[in-house]
C-alpha positions as CSV (number, residue, x, y, z in Angstrom):
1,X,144.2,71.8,81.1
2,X,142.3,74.2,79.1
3,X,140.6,77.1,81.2
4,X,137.8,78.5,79.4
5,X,137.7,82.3,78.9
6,X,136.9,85.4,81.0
7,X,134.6,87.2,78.7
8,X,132.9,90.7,79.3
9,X,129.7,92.0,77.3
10,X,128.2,95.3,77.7
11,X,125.2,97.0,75.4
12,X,124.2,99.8,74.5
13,X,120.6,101.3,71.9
14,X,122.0,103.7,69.0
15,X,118.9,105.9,67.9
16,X,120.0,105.2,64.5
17,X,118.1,102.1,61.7
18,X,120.0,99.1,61.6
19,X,121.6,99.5,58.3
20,X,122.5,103.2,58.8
21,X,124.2,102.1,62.0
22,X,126.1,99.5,60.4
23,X,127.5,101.5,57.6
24,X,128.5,104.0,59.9
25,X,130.1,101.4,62.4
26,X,132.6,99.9,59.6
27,X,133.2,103.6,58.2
28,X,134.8,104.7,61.8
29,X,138.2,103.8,62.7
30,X,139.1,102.3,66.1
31,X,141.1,105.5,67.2
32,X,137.6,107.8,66.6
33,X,135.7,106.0,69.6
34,X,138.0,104.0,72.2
35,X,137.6,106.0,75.1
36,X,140.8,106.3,76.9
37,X,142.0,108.0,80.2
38,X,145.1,107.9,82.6
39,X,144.6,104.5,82.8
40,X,144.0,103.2,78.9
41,X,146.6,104.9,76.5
42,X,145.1,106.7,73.3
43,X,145.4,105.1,69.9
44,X,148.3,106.8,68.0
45,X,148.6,104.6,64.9
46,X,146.5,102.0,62.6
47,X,148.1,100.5,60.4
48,X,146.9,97.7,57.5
49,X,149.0,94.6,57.7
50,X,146.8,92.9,55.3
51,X,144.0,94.2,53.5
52,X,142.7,97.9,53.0
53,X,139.9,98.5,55.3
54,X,139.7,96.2,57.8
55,X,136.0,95.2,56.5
56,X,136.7,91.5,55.2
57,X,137.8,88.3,56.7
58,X,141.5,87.8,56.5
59,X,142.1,91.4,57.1
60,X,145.0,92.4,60.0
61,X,145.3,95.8,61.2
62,X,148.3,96.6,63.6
63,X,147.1,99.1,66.5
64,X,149.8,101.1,68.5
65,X,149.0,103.3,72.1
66,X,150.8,106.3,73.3
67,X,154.0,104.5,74.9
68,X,154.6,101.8,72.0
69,X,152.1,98.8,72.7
70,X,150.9,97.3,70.2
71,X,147.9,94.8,69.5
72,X,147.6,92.8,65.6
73,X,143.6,92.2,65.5
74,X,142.8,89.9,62.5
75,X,139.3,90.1,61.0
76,X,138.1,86.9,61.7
77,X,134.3,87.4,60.6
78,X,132.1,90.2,58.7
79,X,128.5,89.7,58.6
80,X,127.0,92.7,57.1
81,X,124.1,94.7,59.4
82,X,124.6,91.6,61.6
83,X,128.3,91.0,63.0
84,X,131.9,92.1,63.3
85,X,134.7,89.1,65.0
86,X,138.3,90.2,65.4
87,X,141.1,88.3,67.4
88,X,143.3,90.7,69.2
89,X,147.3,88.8,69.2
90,X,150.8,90.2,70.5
91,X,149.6,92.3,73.5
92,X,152.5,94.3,75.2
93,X,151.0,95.9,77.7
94,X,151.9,95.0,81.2
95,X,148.7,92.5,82.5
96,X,147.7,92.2,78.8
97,X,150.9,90.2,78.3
98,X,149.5,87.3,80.1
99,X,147.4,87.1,77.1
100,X,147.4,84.3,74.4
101,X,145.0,86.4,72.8
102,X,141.6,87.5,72.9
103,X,138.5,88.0,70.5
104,X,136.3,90.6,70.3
105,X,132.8,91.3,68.7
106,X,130.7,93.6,67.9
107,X,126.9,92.5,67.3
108,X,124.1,94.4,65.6
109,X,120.0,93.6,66.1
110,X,117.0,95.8,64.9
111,X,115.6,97.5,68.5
112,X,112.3,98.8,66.7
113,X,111.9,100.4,63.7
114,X,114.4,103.6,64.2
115,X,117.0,102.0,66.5
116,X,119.8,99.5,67.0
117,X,121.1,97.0,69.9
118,X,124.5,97.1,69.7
119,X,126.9,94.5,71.5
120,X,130.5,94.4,72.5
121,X,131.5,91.0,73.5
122,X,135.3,90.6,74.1
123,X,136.6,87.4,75.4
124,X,140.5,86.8,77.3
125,X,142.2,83.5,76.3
126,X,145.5,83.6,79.2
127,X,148.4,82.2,78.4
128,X,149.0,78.4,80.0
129,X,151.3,77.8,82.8
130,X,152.7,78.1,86.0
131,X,150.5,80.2,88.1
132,X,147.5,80.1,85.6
133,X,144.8,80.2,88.5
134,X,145.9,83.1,90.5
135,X,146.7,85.2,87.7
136,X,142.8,84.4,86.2
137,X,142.0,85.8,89.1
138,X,144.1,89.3,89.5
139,X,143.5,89.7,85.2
140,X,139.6,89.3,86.0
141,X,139.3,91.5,89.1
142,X,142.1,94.1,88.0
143,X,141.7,94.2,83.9
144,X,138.1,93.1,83.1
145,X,136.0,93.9,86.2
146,X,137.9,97.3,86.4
147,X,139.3,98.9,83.6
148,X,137.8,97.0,80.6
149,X,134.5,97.5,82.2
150,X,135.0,101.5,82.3
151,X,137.0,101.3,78.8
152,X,133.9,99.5,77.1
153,X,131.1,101.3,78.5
154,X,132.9,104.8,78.0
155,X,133.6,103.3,74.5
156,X,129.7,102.1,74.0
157,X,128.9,106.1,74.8
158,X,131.4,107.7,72.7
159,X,130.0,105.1,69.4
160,X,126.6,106.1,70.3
161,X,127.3,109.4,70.5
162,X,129.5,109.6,67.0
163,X,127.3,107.4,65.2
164,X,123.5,109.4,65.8
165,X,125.6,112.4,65.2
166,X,126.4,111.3,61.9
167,X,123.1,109.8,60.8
168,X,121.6,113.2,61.8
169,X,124.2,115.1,59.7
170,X,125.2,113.2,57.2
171,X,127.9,114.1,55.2
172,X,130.0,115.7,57.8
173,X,132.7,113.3,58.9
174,X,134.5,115.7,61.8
175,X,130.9,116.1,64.0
């Protein structure tokens, strides 16, 4: 039996047009705005499987934390000024090994004239088998109701932050 998956979506207004956000969304690399903390380990490496830039479908980028894990996120859709779909595959982290995989999103709307609703949607596919039901139940209350839920909206105020920055002084890359 299929279970369906445990998703988390949080939000978040960027002071900054719709296009302007966009642009400076796909310029930024994963490592520039993923909060981490004691808990979460800090990027230490991207590297392109496939593709350059990680800005068209087919695109794999191999992500490595402090301590070795590693996630392979495929591009799975780009909709420019609109929408950004990556599957997230080979998690090694303890909890995260459960995994099959996940998929994550990033979703862009106009909010006014001079702003930007952007939303992070990620959703957990476990693995099937023995003990399925109780471990739905730990990954939800331990990884996604704790730790993804402070990751993503630390995360949502870090890109908010980097990205009005940037619009406001464009040009500089290091603000």
């Amino acid at each position: 039996m299929t279970q369906a998956p445990l998703m988390i979506q949080r939000s978040c207004r960027i002071p900054v047009p719709l296009a302007d956000c966009f642009a400076l969304y796909t310029r930024l690399r994963a490592n520039e705005y993923i909060h981490s903390d004691s808990v979460i380990a800090p990027i230490t490496n991207i590297e392109m499987i496939q593709g350059k830039l990680f800005n068209e479908v087919g695109d794999i980028q191999r992500i490595t934390f402090k301590g070795g894990a590693v996630i392979d996120e495929e591009l799975l859709a780009f909709v420019p000024n609109r929408q950004f779909v990556y599957r997230g595959t080979g998690f090694s982290q303890p909890m995260l090994s459960w995994l099959d995989h996940a998929k994550g999103s990033f979703e862009f709307e106009k909010d006014g004239e001079d702003a930007t609703l952007v939303t992070w949607r990620y959703l957990f596919y476990l693995k099937p088998g023995l003990a399925t039901a109780a471990k739905r139940i730990v990954f939800k209350a331990g990884m996604v109701d704790l730790i993804w839920n402070r990751m993503m909206t630390k995360t949502l105020v870090n890109l908010t932050q980097i990205i009005t920055l940037r619009a406001m002084h464009p040009g500089r890359k290091s603000v």
